[in-house]
MMTF fields as JSON, N, C-alpha, C and O atoms, coordinates in Angstrom:
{
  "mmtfVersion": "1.0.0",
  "mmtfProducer": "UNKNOWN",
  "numBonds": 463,
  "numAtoms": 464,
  "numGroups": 116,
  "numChains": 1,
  "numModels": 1,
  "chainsPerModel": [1],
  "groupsPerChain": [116],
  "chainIdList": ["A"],
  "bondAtomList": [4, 2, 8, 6, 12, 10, 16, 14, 20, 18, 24, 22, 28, 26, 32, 30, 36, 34, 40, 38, 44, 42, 48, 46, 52, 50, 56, 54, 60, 58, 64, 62, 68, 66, 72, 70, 76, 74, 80, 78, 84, 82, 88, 86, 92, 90, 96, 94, 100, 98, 104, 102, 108, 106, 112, 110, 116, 114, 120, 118, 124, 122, 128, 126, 132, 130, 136, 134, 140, 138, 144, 142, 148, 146, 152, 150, 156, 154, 160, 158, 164, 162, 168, 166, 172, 170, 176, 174, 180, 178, 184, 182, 188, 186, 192, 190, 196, 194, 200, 198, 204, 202, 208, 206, 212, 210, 216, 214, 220, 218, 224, 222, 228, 226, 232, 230, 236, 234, 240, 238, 244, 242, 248, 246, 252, 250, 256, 254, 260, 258, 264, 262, 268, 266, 272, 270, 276, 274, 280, 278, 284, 282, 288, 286, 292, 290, 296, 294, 300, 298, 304, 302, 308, 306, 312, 310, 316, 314, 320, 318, 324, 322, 328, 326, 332, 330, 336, 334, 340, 338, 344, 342, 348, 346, 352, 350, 356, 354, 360, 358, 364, 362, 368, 366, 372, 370, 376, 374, 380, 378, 384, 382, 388, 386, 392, 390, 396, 394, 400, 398, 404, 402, 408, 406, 412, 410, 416, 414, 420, 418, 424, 422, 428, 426, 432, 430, 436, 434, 440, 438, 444, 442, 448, 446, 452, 450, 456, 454, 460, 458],
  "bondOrderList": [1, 1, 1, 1, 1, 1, 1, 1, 1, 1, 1, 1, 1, 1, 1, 1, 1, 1, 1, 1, 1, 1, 1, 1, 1, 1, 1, 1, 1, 1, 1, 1, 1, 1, 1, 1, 1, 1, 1, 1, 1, 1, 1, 1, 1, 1, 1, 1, 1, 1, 1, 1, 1, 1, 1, 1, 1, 1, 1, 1, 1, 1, 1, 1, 1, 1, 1, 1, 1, 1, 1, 1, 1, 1, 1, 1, 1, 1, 1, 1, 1, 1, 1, 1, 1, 1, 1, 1, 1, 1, 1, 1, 1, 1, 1, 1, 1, 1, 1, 1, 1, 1, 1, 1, 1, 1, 1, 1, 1, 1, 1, 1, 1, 1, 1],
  "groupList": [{"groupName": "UNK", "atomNameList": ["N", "CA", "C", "O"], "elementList": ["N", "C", "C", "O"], "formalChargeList": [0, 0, 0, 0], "bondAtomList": [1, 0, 2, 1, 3, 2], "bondOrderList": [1, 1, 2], "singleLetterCode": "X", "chemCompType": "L-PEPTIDE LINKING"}],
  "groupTypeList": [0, 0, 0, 0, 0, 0, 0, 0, 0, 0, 0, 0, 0, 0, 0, 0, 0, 0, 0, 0, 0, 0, 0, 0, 0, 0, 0, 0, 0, 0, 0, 0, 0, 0, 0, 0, 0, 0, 0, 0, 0, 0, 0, 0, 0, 0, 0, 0, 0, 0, 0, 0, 0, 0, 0, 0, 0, 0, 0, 0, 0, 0, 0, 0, 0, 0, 0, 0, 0, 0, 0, 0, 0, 0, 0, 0, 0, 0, 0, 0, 0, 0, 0, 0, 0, 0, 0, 0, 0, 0, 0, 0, 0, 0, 0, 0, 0, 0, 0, 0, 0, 0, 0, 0, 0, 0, 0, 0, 0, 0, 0, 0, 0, 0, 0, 0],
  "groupIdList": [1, 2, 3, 4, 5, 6, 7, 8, 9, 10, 11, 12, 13, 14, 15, 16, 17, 18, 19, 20, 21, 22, 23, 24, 25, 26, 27, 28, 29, 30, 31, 32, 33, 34, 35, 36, 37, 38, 39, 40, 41, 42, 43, 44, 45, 46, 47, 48, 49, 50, 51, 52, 53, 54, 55, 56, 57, 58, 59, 60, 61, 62, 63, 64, 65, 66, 67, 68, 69, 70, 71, 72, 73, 74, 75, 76, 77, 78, 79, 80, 81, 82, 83, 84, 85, 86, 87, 88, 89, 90, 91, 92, 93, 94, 95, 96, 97, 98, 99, 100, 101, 102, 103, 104, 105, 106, 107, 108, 109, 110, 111, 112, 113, 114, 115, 116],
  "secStructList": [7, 7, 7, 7, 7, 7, 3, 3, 3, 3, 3, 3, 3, 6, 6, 3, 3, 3, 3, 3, 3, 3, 3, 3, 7, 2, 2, 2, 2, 2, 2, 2, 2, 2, 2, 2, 2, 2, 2, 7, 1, 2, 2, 2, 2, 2, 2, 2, 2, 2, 2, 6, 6, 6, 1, 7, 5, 7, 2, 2, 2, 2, 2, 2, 6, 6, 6, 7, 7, 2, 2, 2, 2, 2, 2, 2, 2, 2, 2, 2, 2, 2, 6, 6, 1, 3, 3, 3, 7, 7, 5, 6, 6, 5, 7, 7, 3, 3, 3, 7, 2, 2, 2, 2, 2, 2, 2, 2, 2, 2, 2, 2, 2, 6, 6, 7],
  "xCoordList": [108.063, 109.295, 110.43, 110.554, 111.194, 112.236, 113.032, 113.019, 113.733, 115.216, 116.253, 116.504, 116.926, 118.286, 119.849, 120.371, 120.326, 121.778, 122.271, 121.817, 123.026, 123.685, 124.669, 124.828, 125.731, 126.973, 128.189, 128.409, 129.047, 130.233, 131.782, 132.476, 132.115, 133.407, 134.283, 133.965, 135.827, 136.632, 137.496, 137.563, 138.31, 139.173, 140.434, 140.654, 141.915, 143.028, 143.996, 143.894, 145.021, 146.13, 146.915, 147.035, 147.237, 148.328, 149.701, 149.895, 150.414, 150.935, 150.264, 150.937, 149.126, 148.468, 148.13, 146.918, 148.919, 148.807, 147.636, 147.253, 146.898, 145.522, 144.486, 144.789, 143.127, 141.558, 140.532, 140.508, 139.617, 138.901, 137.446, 137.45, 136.318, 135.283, 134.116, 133.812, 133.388, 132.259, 131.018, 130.973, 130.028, 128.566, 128.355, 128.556, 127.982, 127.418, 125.902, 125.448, 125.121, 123.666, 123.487, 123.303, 123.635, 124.304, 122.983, 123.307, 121.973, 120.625, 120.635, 120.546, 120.743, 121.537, 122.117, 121.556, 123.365, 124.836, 123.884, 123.933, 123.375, 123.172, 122.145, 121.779, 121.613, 120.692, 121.145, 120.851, 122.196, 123.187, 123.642, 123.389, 124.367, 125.288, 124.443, 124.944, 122.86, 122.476, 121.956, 121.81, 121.681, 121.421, 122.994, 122.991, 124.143, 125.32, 125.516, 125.912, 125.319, 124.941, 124.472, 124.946, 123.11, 122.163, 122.582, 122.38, 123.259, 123.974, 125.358, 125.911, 125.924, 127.466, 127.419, 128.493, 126.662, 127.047, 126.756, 126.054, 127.57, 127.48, 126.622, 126.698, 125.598, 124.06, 123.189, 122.491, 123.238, 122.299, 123.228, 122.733, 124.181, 124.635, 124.153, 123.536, 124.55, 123.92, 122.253, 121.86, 121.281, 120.197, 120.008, 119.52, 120.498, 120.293, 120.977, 120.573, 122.256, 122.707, 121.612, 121.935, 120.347, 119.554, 118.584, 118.172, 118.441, 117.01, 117.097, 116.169, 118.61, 118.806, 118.803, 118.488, 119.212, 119.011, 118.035, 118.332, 116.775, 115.531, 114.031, 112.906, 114.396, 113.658, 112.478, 112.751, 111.849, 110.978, 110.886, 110.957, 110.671, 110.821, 110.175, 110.002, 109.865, 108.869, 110.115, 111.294, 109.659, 110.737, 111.23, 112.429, 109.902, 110.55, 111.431, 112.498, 110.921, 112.009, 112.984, 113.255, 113.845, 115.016, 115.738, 116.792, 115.477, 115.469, 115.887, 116.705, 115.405, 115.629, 117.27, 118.384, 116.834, 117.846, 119.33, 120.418, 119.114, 120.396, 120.556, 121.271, 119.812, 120.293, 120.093, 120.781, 119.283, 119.022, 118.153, 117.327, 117.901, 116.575, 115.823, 116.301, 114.486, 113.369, 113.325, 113.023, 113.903, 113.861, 114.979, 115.045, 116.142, 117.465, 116.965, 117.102, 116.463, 115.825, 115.015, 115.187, 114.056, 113.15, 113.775, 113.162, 114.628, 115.304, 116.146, 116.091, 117.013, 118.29, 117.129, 117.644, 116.202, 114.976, 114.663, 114.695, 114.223, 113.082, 114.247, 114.149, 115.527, 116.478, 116.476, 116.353, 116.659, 116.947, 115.767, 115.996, 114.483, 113.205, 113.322, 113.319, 113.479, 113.749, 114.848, 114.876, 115.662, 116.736, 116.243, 117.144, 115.027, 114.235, 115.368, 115.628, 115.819, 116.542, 116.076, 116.574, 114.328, 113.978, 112.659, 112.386, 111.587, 110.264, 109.488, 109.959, 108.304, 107.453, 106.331, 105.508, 105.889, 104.407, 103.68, 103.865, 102.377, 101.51, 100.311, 99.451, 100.693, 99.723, 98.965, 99.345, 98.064, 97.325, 97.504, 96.915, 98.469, 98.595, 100.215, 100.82, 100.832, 102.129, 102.521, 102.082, 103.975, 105.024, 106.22, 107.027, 106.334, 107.355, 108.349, 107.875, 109.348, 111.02, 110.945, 110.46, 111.525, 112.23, 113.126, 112.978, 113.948, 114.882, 114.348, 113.424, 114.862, 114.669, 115.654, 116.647, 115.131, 116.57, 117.001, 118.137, 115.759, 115.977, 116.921, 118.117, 116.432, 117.157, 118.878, 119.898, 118.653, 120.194, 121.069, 122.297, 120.412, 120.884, 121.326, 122.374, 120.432, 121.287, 122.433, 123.26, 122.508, 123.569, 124.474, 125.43, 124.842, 125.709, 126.302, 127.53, 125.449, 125.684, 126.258, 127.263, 125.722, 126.58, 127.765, 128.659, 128.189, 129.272, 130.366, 131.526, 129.96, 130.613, 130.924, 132.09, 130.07, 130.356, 131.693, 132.634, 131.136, 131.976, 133.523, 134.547, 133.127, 134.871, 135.885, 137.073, 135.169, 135.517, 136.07, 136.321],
  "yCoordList": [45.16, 45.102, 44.729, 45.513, 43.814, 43.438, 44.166, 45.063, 44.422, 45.667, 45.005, 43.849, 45.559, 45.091, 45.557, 46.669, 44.166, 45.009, 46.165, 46.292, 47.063, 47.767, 47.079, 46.031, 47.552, 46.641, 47.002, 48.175, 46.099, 46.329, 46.659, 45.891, 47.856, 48.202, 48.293, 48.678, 47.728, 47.272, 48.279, 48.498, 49.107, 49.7, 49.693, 50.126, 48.979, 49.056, 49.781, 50.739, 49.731, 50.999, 50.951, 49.938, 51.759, 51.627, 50.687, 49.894, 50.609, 49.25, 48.075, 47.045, 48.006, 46.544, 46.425, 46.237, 46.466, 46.107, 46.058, 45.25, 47.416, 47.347, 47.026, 46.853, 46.931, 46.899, 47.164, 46.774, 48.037, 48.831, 48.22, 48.321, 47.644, 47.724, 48.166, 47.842, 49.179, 49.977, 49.12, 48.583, 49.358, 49.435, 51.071, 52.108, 50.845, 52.162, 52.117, 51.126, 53.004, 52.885, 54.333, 55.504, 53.634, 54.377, 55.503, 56.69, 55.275, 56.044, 57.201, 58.38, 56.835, 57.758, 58.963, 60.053, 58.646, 58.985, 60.035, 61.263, 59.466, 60.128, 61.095, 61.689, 61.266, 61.917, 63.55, 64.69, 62.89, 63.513, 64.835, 66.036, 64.117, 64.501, 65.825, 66.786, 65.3, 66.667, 67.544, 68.737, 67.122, 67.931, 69.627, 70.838, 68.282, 69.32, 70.06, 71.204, 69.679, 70.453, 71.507, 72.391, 71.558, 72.589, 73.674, 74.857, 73.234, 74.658, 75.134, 76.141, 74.171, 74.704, 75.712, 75.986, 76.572, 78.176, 79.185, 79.032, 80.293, 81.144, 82.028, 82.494, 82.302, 82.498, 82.044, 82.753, 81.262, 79.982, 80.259, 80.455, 80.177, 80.085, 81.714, 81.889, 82.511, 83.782, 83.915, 84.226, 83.451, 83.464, 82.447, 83.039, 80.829, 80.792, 81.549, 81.544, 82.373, 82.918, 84.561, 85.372, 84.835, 86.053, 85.139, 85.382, 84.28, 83.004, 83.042, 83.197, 82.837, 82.548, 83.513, 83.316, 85.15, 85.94, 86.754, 87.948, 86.44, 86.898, 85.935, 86.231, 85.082, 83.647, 83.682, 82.695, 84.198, 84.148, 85.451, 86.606, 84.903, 85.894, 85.371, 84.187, 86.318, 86.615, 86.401, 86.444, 86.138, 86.147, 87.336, 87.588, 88.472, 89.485, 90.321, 90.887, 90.296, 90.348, 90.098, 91.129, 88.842, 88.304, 88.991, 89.424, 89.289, 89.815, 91.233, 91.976, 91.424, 93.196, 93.322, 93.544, 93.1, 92.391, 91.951, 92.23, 91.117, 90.702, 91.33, 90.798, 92.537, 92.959, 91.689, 91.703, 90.871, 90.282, 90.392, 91.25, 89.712, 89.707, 88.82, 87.97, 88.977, 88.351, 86.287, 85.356, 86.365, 84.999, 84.772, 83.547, 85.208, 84.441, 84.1, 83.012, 85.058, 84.738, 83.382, 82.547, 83.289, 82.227, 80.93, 79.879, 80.903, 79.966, 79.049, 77.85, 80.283, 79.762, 79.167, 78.375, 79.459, 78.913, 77.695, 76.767, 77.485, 76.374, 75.102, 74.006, 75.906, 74.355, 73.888, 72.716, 75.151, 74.852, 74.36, 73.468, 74.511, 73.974, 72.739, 71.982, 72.156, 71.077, 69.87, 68.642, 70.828, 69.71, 69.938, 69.844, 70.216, 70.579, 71.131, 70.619, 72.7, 73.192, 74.35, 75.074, 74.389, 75.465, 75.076, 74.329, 75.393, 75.41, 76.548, 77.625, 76.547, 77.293, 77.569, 76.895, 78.67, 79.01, 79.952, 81.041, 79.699, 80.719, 81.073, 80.428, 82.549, 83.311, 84.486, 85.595, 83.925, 84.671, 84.445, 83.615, 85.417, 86.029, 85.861, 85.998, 85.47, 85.625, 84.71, 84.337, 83.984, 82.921, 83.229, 84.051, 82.513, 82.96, 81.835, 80.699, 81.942, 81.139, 81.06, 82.007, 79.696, 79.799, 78.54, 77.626, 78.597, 77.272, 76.263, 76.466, 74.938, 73.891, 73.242, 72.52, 73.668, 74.072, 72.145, 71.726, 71.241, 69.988, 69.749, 69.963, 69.259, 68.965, 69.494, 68.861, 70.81, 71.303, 70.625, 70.552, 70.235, 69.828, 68.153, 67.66, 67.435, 66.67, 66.686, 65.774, 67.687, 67.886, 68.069, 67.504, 68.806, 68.824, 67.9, 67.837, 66.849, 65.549, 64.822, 64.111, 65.016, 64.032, 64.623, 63.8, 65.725, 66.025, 66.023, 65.952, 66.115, 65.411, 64.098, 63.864, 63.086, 61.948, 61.375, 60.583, 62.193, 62.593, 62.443, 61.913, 63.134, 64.212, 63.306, 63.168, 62.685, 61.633, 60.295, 59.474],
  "zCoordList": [125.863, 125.112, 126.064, 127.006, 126.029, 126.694, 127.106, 126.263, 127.822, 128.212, 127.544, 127.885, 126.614, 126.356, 127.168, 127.248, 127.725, 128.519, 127.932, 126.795, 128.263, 127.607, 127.358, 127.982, 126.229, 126.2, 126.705, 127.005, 126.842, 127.489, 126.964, 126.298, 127.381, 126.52, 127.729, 128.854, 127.156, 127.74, 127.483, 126.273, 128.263, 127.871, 128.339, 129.47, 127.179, 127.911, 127.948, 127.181, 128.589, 129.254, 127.839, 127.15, 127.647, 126.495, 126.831, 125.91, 127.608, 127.565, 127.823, 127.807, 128.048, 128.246, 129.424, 129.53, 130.789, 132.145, 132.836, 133.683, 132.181, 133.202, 132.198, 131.017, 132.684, 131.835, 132.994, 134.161, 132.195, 132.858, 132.017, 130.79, 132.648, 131.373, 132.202, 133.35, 131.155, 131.594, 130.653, 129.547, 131.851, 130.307, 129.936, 130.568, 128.942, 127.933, 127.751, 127.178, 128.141, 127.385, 126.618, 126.95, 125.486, 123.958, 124.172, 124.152, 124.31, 124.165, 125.27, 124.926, 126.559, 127.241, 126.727, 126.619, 126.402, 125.686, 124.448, 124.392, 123.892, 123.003, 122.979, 121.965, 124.295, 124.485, 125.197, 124.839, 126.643, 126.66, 125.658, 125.754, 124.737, 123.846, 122.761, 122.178, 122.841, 122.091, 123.126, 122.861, 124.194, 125.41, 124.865, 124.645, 124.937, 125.31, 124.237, 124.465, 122.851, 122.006, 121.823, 121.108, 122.681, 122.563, 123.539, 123.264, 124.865, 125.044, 124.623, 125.063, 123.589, 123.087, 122.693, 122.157, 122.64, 121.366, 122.602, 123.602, 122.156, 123.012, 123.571, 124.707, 122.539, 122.278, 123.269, 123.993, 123.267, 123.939, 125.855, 126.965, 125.544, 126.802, 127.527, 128.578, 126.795, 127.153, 127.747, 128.872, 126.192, 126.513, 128.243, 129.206, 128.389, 130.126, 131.133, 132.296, 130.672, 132.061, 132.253, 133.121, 131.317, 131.229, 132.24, 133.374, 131.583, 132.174, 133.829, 134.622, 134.118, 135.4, 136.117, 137.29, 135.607, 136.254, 136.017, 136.073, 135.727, 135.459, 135.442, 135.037, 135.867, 136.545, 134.808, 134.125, 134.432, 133.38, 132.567, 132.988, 131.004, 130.337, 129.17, 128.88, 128.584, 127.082, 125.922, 126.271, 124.327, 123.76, 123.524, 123.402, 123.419, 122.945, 124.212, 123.977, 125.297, 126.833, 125.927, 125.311, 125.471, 125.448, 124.569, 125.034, 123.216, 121.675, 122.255, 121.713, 123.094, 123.446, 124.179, 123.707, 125.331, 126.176, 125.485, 125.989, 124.076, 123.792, 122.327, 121.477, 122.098, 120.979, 119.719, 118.698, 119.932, 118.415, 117.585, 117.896, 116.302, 115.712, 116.377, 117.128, 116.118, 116.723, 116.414, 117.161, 114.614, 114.743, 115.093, 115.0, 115.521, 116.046, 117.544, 118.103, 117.986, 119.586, 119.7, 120.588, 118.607, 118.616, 117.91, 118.096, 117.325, 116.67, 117.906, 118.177, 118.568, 119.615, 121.152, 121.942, 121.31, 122.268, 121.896, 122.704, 120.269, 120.093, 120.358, 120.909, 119.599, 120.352, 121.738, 122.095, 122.658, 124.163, 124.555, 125.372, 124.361, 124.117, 123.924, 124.894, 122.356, 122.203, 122.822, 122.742, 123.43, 124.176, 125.591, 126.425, 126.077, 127.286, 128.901, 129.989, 128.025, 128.964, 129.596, 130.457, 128.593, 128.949, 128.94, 128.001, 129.821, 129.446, 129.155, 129.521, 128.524, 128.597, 128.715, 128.094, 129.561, 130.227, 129.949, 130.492, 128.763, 128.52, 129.478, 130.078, 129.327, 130.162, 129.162, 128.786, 128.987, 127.856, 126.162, 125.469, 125.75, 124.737, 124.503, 123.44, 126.008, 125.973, 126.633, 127.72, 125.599, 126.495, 127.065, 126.629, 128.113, 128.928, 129.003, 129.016, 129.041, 128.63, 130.244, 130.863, 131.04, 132.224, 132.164, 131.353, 132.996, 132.801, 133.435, 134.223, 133.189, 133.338, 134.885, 134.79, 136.019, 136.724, 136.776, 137.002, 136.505, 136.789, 135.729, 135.927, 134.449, 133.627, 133.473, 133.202, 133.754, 134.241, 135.476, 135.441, 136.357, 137.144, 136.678, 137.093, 135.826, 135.088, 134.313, 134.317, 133.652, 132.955, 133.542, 133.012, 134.787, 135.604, 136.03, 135.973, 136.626, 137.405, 135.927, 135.934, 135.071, 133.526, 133.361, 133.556, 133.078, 133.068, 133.9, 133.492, 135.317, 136.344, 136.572, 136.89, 136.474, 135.836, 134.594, 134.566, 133.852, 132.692, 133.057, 132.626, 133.98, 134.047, 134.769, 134.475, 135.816, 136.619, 136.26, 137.142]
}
């Protein structure tokens, strides 16, 4: 399948004087963007700052820990899961939540980017 350029957006100063043009690779961006999603709620942000200070954990570990119900625990995971901020490792009978320290470390570097 061919690579398609990304495209190019031009952006100018509000009086006109300057232009700035970036490429965008929208797929990226948008990949990004549900990444940042998935840790916007406070929940979620909670459940990785437990992650980080407890290197691996069970769901029901977590559920206890944060005072929730069992499917809010498993609900606010399968996202961070799905936006791969978290992995998981069965040992037996039981899964264990740990962070994704890579993928985080992308997000960092994007939002820094970002910011810049």
């Amino acid at each position: 399948m061919p690579k398609i350029a990304a495209p190019e957006l031009t952006l100018v100063s509000k009086n006109g004087s300057s232009k700035i043009s970036i490429r965008i690779d929208y797929a990226a961006l948008k990949k990004a963007a549900g990444v940042l999603r998935a840790v916007n709620h406070k929940l979620r942000q909670s459940i990785i700052r437990l992650l980080e200070d407890n290197v691996k954990m069970t769901v029901t570990e977590i559920y206890v820990k944060l005072r929730l119900e069992q499917s809010v625990a498993s609900q606010h995971l399968a996202i961070l899961r799905n936006a791969n901020v978290v992995k998981t490792d069965r040992d037996g009978k039981f899964i264990y939540y740990t962070l994704n320290h890579n993928r985080i470390s992308e997000l960092a570097d994007l939002v820094e980017e970002l910011a810049n």
